[in-house]
C-alpha positions as CSV (number, residue, x, y, z in Angstrom):
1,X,-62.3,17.3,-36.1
2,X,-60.8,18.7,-39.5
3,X,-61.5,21.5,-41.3
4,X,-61.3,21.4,-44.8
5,X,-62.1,24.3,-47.1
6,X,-63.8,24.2,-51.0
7,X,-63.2,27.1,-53.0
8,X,-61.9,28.3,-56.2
9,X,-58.0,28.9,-56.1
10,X,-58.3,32.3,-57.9
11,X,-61.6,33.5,-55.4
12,X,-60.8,36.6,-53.4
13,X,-63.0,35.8,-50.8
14,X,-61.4,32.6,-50.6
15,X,-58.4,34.2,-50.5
16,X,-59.3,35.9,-47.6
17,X,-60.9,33.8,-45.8
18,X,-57.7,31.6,-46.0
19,X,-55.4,34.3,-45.0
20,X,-57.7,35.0,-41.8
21,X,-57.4,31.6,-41.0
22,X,-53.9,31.4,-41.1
23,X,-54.0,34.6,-39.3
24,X,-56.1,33.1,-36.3
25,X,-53.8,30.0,-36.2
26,X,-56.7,27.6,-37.6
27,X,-55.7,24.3,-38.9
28,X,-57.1,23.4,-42.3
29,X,-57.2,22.0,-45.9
30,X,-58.0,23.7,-48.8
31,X,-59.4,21.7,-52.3
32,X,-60.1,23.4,-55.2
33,X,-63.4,22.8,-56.2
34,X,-62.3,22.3,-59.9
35,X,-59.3,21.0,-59.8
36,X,-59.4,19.0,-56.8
37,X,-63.0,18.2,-57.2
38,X,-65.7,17.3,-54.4
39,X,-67.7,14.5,-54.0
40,X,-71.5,13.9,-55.0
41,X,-71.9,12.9,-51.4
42,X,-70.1,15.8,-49.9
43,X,-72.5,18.2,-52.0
44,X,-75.7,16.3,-50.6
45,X,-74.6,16.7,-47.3
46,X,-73.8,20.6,-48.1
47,X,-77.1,20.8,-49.4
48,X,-79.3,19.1,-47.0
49,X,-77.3,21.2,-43.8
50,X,-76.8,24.6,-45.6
51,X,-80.0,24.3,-47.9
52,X,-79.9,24.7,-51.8
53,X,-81.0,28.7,-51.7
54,X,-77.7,29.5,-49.2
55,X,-75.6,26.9,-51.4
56,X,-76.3,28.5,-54.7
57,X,-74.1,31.8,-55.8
58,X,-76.6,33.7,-57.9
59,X,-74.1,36.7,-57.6
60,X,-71.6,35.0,-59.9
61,X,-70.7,35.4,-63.7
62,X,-71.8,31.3,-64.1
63,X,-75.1,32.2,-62.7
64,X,-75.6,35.1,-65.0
65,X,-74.5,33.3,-67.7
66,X,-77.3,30.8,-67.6
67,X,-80.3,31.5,-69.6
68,X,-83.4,32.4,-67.7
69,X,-85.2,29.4,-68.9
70,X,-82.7,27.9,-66.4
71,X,-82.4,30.2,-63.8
72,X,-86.3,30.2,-63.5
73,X,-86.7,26.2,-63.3
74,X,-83.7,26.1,-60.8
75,X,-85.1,24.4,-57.5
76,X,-84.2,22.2,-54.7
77,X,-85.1,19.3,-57.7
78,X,-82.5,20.2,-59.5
79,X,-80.2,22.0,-58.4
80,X,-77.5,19.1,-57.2
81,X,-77.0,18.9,-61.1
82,X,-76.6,22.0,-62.1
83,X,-73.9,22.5,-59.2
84,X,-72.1,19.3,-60.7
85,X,-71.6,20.2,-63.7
86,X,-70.6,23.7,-62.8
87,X,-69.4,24.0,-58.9
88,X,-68.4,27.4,-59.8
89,X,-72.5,28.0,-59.0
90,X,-71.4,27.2,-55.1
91,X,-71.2,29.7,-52.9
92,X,-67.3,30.1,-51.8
93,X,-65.9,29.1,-49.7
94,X,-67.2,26.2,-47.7
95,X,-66.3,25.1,-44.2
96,X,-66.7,21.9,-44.0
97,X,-66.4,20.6,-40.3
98,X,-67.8,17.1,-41.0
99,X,-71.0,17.7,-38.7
100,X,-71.8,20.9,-40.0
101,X,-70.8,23.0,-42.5
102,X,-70.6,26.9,-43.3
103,X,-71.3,28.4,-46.3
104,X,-69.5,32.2,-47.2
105,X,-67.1,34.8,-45.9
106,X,-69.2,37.2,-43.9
107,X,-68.6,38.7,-40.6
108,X,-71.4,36.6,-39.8
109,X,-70.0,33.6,-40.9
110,X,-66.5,34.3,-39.1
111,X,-68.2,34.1,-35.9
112,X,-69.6,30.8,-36.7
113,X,-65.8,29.5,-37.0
């Protein structure tokens, strides 16, 4: 099975999430989530395994940039949207391992790898 990573090319944590993976000898592929783009598919999948509330990076500047009419209406109904237009509101990076995916940079999530 294949790991393949989404992030943003200029994310630190993506950064060092990739630099720990070369450092433990793990094979994988980044894509940039903007310029290499994701599928609709992919981010359903994300979304049903991960859930919407672990998928969605409300510490970001594109999160804090939306109005609060938005940021109050955001919910599982219509979130897939607002994460296509803008995948910068993804949390970063993702594993993606095909049958399950993991969302973040954590110590937490490091074990999960």
């Amino acid at each position: 099975m294949s790991l393949i990573v989404y992030g943003l090319k200029n994310c630190d944590t993506c950064k060092k999430a990739k630099k720990w993976l070369d450092e433990q000898d793990k094979s994988y592929e980044f894509k940039d989530l903007r310029a290499d783009g994701f599928s609709e598919d992919n981010l359903s999948r994300w979304l049903e395994m991960a859930g919407w509330e672990i998928l969605l990076n409300k510490r970001g500047t594109t999160w804090r940039a939306l109005s609060d009419e938005v940021k109050n209406s955001t919910d599982a109904s219509n979130v897939k949207a607002l994460m296509l237009e803008s995948p910068a509101l993804m949390k970063r990076p993702i594993f993606d391992f095909g049958d399950r995916v993991v969302v973040g940079f954590t110590a937490k999530q490091q074990v999960e790898l």
